[in-house]
Each structure stands twice: as C-alpha cells, then as structure tokens.
MARBA-3410 file (N, C-alpha, C, O; in Angstrom, 1 decimal):
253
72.9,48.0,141.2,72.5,46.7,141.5,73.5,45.7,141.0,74.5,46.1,140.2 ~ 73.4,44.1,141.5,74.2,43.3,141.4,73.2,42.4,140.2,72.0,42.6,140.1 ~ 74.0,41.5,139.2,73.1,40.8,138.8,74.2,38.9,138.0,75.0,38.6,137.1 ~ 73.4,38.1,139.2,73.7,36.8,138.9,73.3,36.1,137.7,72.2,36.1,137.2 ~ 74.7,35.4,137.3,73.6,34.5,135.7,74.4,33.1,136.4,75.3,33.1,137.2
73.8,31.8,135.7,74.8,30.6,135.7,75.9,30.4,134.5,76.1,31.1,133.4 ~ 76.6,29.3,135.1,77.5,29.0,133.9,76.5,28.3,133.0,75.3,28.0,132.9 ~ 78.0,28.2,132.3,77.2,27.1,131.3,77.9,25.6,130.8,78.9,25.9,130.2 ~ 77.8,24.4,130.7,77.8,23.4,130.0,79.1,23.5,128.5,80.3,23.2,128.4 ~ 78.0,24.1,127.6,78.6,24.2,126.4,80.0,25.3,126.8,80.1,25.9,127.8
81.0,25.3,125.8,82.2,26.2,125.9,82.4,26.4,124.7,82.1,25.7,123.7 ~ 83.2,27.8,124.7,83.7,28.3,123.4,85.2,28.8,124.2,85.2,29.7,125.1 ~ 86.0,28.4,123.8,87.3,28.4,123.9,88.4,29.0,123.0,89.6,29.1,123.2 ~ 87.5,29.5,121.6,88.6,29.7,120.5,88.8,30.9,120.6,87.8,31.6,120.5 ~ 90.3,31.7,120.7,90.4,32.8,120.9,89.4,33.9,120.3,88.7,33.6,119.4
89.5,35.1,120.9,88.3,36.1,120.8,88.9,37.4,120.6,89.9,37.3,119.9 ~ 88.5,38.9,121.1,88.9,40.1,121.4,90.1,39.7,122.3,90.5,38.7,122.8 ~ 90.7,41.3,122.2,92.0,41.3,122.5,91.9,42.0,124.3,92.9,42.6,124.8 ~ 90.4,41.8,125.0,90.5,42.0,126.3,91.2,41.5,127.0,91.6,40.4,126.8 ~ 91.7,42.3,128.1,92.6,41.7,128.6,92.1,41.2,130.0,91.4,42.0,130.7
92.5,39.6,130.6,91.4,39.0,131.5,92.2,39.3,133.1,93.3,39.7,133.6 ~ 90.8,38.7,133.7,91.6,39.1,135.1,91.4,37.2,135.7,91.1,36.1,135.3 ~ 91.9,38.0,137.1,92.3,36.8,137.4,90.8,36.2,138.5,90.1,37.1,139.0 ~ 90.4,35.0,138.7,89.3,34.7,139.3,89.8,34.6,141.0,90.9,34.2,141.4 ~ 88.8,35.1,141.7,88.8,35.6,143.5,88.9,34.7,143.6,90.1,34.9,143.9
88.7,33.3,143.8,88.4,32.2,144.4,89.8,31.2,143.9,89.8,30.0,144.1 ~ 90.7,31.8,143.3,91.3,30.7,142.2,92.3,29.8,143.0,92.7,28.8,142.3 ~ 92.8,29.9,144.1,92.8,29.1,145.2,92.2,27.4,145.3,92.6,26.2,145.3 ~ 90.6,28.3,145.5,89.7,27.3,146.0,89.4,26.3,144.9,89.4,25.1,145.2 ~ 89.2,27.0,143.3,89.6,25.8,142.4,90.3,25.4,142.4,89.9,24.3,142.0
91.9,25.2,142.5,92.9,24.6,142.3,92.4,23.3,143.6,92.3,22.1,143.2 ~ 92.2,23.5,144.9,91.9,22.5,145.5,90.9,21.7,145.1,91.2,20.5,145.3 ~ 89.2,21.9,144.5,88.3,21.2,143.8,89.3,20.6,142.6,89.0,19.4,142.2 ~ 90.2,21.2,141.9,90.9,20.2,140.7,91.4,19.6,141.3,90.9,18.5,141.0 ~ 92.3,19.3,142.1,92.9,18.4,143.2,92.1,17.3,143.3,92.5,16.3,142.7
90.5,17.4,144.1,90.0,16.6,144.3,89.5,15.7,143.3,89.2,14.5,143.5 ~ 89.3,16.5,142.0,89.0,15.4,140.9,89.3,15.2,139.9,88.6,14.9,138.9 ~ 91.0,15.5,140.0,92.1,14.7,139.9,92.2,12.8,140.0,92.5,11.9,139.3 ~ 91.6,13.0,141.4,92.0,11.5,142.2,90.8,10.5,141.7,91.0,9.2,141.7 ~ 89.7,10.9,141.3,89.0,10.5,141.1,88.9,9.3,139.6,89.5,9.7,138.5
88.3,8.0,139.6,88.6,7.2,138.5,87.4,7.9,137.5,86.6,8.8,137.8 ~ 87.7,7.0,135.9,86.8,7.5,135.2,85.4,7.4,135.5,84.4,8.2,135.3 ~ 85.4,6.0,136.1,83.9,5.4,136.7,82.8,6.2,137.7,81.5,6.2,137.6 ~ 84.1,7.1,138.9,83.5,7.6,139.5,83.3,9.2,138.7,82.3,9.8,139.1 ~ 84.1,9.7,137.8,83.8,11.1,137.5,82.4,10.7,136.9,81.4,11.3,137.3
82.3,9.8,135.8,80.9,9.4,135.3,79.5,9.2,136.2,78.4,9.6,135.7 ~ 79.6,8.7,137.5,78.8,8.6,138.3,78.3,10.4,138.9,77.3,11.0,139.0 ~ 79.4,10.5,139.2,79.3,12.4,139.6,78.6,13.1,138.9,77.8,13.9,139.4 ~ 78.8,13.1,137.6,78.1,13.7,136.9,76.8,13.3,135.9,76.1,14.1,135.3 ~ 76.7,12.0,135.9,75.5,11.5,135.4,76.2,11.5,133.8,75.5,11.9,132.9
77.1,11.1,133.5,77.9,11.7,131.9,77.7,10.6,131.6,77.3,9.7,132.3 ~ 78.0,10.7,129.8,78.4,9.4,129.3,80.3,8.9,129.2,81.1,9.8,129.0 ~ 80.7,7.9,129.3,82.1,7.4,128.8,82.7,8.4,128.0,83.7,8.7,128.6 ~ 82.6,9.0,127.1,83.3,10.1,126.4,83.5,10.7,127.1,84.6,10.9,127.6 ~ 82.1,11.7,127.8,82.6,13.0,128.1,83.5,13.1,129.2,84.3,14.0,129.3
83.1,11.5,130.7,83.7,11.5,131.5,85.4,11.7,130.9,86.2,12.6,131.4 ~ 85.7,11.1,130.2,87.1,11.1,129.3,87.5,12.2,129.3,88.6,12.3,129.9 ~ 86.8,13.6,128.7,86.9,14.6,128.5,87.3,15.5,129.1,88.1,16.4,128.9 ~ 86.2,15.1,130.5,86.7,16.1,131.5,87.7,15.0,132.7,87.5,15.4,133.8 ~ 88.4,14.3,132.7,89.4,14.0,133.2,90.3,14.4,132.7,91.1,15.0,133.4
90.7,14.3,131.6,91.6,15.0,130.4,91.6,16.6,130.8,92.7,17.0,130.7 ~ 91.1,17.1,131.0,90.7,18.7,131.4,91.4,18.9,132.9,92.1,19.9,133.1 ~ 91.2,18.1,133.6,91.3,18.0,134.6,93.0,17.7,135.3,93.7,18.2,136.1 ~ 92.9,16.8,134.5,94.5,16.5,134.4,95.6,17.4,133.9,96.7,17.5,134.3 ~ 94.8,18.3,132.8,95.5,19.4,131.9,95.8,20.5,132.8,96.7,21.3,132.7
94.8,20.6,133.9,94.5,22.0,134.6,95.8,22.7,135.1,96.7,22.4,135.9 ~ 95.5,24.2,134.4,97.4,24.8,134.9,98.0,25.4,133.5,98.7,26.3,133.3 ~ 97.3,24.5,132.4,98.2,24.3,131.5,97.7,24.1,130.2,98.3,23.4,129.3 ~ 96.2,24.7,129.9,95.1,25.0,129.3,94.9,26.2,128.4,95.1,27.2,129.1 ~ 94.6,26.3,127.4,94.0,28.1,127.1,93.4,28.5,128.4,93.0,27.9,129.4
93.3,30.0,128.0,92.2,29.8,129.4,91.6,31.6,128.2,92.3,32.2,127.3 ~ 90.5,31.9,128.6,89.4,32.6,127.9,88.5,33.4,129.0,88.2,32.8,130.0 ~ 88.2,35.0,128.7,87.6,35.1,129.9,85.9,34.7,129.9,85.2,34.6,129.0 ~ 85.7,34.7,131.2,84.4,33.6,131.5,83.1,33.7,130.8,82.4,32.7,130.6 ~ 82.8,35.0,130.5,81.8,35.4,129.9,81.7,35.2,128.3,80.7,35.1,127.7
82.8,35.2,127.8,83.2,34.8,126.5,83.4,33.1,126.2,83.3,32.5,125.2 ~ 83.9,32.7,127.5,84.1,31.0,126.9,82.5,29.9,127.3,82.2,28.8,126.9 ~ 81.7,30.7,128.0,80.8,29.9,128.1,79.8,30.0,127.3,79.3,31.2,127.4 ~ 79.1,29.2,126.4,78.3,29.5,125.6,76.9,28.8,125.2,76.5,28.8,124.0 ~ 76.1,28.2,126.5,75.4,27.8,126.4,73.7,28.7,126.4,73.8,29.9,126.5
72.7,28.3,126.4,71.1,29.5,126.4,71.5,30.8,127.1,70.9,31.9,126.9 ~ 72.1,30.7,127.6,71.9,32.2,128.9,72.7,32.9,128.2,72.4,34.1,128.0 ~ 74.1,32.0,127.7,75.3,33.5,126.8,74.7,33.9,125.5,75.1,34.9,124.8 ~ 73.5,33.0,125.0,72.9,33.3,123.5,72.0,34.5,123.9,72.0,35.4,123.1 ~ 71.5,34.7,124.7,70.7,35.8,125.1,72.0,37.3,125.8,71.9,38.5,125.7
72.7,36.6,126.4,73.5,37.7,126.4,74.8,38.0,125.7,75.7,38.6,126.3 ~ 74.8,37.8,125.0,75.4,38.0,123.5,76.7,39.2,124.2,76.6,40.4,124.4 ~ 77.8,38.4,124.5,78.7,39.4,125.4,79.5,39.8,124.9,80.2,40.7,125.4 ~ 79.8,38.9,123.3,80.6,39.5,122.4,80.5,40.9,121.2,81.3,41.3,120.3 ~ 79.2,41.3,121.9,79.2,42.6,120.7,78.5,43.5,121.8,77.4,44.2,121.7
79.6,43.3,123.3,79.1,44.4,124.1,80.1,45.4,124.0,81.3,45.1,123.7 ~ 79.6,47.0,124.1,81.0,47.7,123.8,81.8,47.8,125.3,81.4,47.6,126.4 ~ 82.9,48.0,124.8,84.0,48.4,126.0,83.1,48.9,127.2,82.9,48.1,128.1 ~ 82.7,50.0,127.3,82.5,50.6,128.5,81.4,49.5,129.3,81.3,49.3,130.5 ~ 80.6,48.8,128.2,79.3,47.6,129.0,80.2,46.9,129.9,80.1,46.9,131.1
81.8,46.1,128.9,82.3,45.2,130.3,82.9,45.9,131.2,83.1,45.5,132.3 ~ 83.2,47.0,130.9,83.6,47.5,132.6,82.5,47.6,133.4,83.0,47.4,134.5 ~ 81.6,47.8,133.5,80.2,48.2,133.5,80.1,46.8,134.4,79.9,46.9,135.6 ~ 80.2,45.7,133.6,79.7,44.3,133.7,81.0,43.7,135.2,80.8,43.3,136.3 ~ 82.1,44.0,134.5,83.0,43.8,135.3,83.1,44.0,136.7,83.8,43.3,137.4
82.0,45.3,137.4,81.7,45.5,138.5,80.4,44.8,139.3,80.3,44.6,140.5 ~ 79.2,44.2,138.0,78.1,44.5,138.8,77.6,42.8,138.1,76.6,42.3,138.4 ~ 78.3,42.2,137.3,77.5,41.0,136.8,78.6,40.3,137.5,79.7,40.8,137.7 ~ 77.9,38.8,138.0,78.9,37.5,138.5,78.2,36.4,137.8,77.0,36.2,137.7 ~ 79.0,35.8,137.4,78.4,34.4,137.4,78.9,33.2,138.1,80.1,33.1,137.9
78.5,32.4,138.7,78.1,31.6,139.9,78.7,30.0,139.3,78.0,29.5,138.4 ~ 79.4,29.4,139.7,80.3,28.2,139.3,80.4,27.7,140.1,80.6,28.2,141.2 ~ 80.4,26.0,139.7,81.0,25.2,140.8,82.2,25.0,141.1,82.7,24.6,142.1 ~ 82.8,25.2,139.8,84.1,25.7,140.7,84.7,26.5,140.6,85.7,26.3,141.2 ~ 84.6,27.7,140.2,85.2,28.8,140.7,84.3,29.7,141.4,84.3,30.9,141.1
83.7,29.3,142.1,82.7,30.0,142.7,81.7,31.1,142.8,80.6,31.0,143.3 ~ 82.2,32.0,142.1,81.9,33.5,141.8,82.8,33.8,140.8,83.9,34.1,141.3 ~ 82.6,33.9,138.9,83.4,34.7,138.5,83.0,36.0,138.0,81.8,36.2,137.6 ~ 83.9,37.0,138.0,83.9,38.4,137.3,83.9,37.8,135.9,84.5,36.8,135.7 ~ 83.1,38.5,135.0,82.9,38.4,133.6,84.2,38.1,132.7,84.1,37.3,131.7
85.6,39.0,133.2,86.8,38.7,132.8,87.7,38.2,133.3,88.9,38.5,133.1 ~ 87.3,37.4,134.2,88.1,36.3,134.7,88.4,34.9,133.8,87.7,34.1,133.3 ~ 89.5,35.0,133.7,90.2,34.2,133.0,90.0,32.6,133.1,90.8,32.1,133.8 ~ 89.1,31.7,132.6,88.6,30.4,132.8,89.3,29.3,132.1,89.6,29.4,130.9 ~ 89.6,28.2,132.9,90.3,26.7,131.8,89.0,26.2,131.0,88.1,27.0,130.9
89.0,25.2,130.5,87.8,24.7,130.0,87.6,23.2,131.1,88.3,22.3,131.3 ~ 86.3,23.5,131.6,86.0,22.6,132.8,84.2,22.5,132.5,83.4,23.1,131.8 ~ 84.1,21.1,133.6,82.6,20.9,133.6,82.5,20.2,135.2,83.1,19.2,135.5 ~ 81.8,21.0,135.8,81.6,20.8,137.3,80.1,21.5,137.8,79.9,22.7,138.2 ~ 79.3,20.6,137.6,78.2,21.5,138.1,77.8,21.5,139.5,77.6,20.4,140.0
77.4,22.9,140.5,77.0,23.0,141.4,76.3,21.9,142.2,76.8,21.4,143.2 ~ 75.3,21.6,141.8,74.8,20.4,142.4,75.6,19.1,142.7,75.4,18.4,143.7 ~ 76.2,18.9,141.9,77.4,17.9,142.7,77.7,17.7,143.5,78.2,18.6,144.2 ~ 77.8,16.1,144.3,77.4,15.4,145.3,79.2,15.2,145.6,79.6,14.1,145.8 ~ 80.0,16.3,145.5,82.0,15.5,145.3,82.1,16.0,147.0,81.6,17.0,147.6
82.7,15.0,147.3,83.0,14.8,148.9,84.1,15.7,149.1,84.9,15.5,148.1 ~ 84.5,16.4,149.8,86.0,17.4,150.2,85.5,17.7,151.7,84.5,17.5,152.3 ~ 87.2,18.2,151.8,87.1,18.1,153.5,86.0,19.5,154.1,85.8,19.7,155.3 ~ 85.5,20.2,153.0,84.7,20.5,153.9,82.9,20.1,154.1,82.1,20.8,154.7 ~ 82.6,18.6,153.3,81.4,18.2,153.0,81.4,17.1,152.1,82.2,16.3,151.7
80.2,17.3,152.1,79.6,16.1,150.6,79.2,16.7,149.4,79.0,16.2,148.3 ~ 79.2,18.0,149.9,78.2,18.6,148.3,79.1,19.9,148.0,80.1,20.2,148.7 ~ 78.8,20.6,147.1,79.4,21.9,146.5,79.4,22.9,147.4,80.3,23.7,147.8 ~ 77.4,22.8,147.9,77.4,23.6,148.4,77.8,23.8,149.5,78.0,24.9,150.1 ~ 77.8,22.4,149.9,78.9,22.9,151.6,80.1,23.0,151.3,80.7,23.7,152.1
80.8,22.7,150.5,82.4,23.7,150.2,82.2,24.8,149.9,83.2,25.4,150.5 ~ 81.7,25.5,149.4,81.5,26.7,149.1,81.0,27.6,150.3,81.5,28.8,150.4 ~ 79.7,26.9,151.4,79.7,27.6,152.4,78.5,28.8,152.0,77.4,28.8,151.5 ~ 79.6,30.3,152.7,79.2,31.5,152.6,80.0,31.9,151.9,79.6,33.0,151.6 ~ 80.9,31.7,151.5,81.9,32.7,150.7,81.3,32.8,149.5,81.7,33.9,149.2
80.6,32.4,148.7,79.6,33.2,147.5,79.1,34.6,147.8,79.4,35.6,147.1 ~ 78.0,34.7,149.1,77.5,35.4,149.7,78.0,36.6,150.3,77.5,37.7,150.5 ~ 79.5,36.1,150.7,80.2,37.3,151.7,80.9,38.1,150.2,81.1,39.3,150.4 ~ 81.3,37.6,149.0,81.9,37.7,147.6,80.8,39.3,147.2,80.9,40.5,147.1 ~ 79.7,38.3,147.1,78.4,39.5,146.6,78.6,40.4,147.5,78.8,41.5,147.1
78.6,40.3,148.8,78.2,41.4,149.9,79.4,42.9,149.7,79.2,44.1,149.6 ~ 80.4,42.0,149.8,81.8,42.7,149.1,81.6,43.7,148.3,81.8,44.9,148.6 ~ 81.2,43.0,146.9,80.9,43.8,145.4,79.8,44.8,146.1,80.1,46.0,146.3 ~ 78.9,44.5,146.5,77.6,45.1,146.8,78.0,47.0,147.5,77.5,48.1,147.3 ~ 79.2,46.4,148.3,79.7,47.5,149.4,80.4,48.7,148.3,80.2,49.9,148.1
81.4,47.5,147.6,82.4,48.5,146.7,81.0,49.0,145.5,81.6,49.7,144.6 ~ 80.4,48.9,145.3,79.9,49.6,144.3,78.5,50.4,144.8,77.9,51.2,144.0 ~ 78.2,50.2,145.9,77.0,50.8,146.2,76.2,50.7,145.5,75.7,51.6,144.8 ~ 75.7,49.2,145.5,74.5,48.3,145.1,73.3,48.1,146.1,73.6,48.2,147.3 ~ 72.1,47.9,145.8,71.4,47.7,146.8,70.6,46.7,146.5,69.6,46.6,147.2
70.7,46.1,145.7,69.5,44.9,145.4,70.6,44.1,144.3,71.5,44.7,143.6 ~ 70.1,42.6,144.5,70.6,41.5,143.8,69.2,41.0,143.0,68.2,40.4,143.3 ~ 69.9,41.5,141.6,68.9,40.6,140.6,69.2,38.7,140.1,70.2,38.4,139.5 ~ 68.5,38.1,140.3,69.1,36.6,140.3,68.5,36.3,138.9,67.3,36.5,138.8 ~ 69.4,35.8,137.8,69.3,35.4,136.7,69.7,34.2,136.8,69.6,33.4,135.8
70.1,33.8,137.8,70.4,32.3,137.8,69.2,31.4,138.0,68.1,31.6,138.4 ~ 70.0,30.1,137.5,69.3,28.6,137.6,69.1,28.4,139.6,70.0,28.6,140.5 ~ 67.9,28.0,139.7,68.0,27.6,141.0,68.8,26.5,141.8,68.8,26.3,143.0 ~ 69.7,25.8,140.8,70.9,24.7,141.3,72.0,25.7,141.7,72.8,25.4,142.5 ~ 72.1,26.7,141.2,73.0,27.7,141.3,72.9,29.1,142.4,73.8,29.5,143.1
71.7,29.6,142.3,71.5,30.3,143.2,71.8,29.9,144.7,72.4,30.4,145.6 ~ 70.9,28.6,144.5,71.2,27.4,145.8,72.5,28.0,146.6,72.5,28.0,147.8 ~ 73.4,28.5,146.0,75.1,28.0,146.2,75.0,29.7,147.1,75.9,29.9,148.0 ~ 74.2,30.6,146.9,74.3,31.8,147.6,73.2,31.4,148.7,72.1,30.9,148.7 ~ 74.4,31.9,149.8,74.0,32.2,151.4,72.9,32.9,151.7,73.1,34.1,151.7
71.5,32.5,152.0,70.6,33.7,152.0,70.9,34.8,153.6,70.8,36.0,153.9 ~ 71.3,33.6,154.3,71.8,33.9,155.6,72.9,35.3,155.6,73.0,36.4,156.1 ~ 73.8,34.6,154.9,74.5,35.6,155.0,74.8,36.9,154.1,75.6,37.8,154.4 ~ 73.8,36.7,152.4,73.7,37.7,152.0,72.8,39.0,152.2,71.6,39.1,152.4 ~ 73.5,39.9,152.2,72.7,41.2,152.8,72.3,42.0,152.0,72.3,43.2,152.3
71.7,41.7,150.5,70.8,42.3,149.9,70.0,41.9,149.5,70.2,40.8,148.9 ~ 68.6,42.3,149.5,67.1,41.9,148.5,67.1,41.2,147.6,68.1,41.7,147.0 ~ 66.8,40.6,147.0,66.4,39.7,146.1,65.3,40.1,145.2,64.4,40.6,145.9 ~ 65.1,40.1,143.8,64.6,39.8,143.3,64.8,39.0,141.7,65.6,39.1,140.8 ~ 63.8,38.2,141.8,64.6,37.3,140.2,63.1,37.4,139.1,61.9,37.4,139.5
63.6,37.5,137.9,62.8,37.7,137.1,62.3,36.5,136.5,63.2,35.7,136.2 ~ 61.1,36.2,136.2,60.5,35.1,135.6,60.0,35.1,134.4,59.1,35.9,134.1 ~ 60.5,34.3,133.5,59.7,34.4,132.0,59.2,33.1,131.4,59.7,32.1,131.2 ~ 57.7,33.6,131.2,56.6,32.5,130.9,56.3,32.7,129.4,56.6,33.7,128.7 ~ 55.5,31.3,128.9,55.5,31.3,127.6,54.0,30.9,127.5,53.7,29.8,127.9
52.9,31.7,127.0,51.7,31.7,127.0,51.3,31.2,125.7,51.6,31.8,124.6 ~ 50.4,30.0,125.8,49.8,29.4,124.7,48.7,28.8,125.0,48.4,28.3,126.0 ~ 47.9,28.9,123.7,46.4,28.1,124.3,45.8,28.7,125.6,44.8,28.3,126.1 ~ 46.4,29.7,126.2,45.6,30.5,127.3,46.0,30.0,128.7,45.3,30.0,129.7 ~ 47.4,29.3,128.5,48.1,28.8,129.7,49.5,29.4,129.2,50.1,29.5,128.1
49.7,29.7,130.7,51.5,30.3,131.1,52.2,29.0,131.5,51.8,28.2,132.4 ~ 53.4,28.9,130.7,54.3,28.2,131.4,55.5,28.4,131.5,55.6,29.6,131.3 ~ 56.9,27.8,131.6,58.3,28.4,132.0,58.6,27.0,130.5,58.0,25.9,130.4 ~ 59.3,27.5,130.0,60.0,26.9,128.8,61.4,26.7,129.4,61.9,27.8,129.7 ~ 62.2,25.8,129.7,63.5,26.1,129.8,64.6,26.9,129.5,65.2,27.6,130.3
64.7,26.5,127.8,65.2,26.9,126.7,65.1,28.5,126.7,66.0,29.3,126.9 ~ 63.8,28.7,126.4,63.4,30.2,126.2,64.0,30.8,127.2,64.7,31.8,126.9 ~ 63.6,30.4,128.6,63.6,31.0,129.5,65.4,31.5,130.0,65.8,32.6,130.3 ~ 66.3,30.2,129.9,67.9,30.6,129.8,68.2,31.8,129.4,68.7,32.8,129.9 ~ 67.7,31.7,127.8,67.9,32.9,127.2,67.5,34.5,127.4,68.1,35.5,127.0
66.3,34.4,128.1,65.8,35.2,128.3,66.7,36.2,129.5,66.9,37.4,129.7 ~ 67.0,35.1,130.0,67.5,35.5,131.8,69.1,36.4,131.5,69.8,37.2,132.1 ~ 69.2,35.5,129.7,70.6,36.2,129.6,70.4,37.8,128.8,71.3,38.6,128.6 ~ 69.1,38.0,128.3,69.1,38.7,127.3,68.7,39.7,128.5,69.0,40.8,128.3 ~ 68.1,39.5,129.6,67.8,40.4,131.2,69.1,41.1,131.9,69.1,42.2,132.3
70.5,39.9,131.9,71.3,40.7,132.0,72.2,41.6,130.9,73.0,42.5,131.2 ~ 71.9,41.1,129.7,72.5,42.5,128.9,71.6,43.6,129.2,72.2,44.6,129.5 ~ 70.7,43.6,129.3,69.6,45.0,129.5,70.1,45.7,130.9,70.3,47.0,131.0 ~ 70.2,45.1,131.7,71.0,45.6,132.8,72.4,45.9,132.9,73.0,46.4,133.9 ~ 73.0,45.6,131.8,74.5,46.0,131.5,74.3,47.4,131.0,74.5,48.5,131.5
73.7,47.1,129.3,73.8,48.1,128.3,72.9,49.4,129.2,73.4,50.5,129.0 ~ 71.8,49.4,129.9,71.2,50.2,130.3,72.0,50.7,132.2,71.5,51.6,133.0 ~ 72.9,50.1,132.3,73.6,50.5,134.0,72.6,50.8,135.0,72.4,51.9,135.5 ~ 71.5,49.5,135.1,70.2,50.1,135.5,70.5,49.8,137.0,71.2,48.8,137.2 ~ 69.9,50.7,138.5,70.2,51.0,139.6,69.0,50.9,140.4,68.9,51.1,141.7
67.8,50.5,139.6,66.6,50.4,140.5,65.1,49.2,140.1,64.5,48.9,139.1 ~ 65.1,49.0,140.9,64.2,47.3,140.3,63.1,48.1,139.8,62.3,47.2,139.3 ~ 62.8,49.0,139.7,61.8,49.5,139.0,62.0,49.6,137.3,61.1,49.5,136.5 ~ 63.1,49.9,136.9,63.7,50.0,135.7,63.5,48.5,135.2,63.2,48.2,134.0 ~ 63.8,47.6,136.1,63.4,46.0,135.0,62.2,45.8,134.0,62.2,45.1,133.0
60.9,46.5,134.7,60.0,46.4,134.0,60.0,46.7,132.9,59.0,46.2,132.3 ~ 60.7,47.6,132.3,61.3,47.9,130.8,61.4,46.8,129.8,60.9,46.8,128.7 ~ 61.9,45.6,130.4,62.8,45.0,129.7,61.5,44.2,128.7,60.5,43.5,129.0 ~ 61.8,44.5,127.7,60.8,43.6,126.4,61.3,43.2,125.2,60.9,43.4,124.1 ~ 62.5,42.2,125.4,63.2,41.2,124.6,62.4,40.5,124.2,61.5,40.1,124.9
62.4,40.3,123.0,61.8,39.0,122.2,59.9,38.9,122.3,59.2,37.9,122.1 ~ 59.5,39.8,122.6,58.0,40.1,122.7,57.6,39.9,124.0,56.4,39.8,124.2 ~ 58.7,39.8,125.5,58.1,39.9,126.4,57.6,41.0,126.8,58.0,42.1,126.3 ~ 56.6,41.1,127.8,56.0,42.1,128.7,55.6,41.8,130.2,55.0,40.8,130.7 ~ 56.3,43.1,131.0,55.9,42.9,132.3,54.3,42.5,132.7,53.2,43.0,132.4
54.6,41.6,133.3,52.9,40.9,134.2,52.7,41.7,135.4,53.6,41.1,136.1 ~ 52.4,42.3,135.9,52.4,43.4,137.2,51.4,42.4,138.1,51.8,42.1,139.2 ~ 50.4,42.1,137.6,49.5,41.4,138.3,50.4,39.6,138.9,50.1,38.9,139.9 ~ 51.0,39.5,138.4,51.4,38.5,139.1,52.6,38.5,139.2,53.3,37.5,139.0 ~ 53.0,39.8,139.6,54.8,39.8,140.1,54.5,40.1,141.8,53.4,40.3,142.2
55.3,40.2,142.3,55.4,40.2,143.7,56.7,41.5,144.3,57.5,42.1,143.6 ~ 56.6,41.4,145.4,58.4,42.3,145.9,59.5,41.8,145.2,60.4,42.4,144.6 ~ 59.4,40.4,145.5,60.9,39.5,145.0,60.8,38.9,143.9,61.8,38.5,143.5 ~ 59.5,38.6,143.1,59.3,38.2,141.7,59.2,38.9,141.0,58.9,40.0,141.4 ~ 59.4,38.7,140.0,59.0,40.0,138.4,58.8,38.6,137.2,59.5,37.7,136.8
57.8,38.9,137.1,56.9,37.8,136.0,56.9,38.5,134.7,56.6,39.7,134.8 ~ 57.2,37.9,133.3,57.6,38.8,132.3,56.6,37.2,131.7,56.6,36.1,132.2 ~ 55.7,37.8,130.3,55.0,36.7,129.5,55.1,37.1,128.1,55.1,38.3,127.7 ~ 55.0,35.6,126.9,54.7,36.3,125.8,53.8,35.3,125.3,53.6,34.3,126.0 ~ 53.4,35.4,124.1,52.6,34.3,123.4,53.5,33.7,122.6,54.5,34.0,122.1
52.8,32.6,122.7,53.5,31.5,121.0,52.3,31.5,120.4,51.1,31.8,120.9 ~ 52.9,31.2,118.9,51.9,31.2,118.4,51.6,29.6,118.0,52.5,28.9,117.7 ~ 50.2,29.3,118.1,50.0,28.0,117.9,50.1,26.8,116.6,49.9,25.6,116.9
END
C-alpha cells in the first residue's frame, strides 16, 4: 500500500542524521512556482496567504534565497501535528527505506515528496489562489501529475490501495480521475460527554502516528489498519465503511 500525509507549516531545519537525501520528482516544477513568487510584492504574498507582515517578510526572504538554502530531507524538516505523531526521527534505517517507497507527502510546491527528498525551507500551501500559466489555483497547476506520480509508485511497488492521511486541502490536489487506486482514509474521533467529534489537533497527530504504524509494521492490506491503537484509539467497525475507517477514544471530562 501507498500512504499520503500533508506537509506542514512549522519547520525544523537544524541539521539531523547523517541520511543521505534524494532529490524531489517534481523539482523542476518548483523552481517555476519559486519563479512565480519571486515577482510577487510583499502586499500581495500577504494577501495569498492570509499572513501577517513578518511572516510575509519571511517567506519572500525564502523565496528570494531559493537555490541557496540548507535544504533537510522532507520528513525530517517538517514539523508540525502530523510529524509529532510520526515521529520520523527515531525510525530505524530499514522503516525509511520502507517509507522511501510507499509514504508521500503532498505539497504545494513540490508536489509529491519522497520522505528523503531534500527540501529548502518554504511556506506555500495547496489551497492557494497564485495565478500561473497553467490556472488560478495550485490545483490546476498541479493538474494530474500528483495522481499519475502515485500511479507510478503504485506500479513500481505493487501496491494496491492508497491510504490518505492527508488534510482534505491536500488530498484535493490528487486526481481522483486519474488515480487508479482505492481509497481509503482513516478517521479519528474524540468521544466526550457521549458525543464523537474530530479534534483537529488530535486528529493531525493521529493521522501521523497511522502512518508510522504503516511504516514500522510494512502493512499490505487495509485489513491490517484496524490494528492500529495509538494513544487509546479503537477501531469503530460500526461506522467505518469500504473507504472510511473510523478510529474513537474518550476524553476524559
């Protein structure tokens, strides 16, 4: 199986293990999205992104740097809820090769990275409304080539189902049209007072702590997810579906 997570926001950039990184598929296609917001003033990167004046600062500065950056591989420099649950720094060797074939994570601008793909430090999120010659949005630059990316990996590894750990702004960015494997994404609810609900926070983490389980375990059949009991979850059977898998725990009040 294949299994998608999002990036993330937060970064950790300060050197790490002595892995050695690869290079990102798409790295092309970023170089032309840095192009495009390059040109862009501070006013408009702020509007783009909903930021404040600093950070717009920050990532023009980044942006301008691009080329000529540390660069960290991707699963190690991002470090927001999803990387706290997948904790990718105390996976052993054989997990990232493991990982290397069968985990992606989904960016707005680099599109699809392999885990050890070598990243600058950037902030571009999917949903982004940045105009290029092939649209208005990410997702029409991006297209199908997410989708044909997965289908690819899917071939070379003899996968048959895509587990989606991603944010729905992100998934968004995969072709349903053109991807040619099943779907299913796992759901985690937070039960209190005798109502289920989706926690954000929890939930990131959870999604990341779903794909370590699917690393450390090299699991090959959606039946095996139901295992998964991080942090006091348990499978809901009753309200999972073919393409859902509903995982719940309690808080305590």
């Amino acid at each position: 199986m294949l299994v998608v997570i999002s990036p993330a926001k937060k970064l950790d950039m300060q050197p790490s293990s002595a892995i050695e990184p690869t290079q990102p598929i798409f790295g092309q296609e970023a170089d032309e999205l840095v192009h495009v917001m390059q040109k862009l003033s501070l006013d408009e990167l702020r509007s783009l992104m909903g930021i404040s004046a600093n950070l717009a600062k920050l990532n023009a500065d980044r942006f301008a740097k691009f080329g000529t950056q540390n660069k960290k591989p991707a699963v190690l420099a991002f470090a927001g809820d999803t990387y706290q649950g997948l904790e990718a720094a105390s996976l052993e060797l054989e997990d990232f090769a493991w990982a290397q074939n069968h985990l992606r994570l989904l960016s707005g601008l680099y599109g699809v990275l392999r885990p050890l793909d070598a990243i600058e430090p950037y902030r571009l999120e999917m949903g982004s409304k940045l105009t290029t010659v092939r649209g208005k949005s990410l997702y029409q630059y991006w297209g199908s080539k997410i989708a044909r990316a997965l289908n690819q990996q899917a071939t070379a590894t003899n996968s048959s189902l895509l587990v989606n750990c991603a944010s729905k702004e992100y998934f968004d960015a995969v072709d349903r049209n053109t991807l040619k494997l099943p779907i299913v994404t796992p759901v985690f609810q937070e039960k209190k007072d005798g109502k289920a609900r989706i926690v954000s926070f929890y939930s990131k983490k959870a999604r990341g702590a779903m794909a370590r389980f699917i690393v450390e375990n090299k699991l090959t059949k959606r039946g095996d997810l139901t295992n998964f009991v991080y942090g006091g979850y348990s499978y809901c059977p009753e309200q999972s579906s073919v393409d859902t898998l509903v995982f719940e725990r309690s808080l305590i009040s």
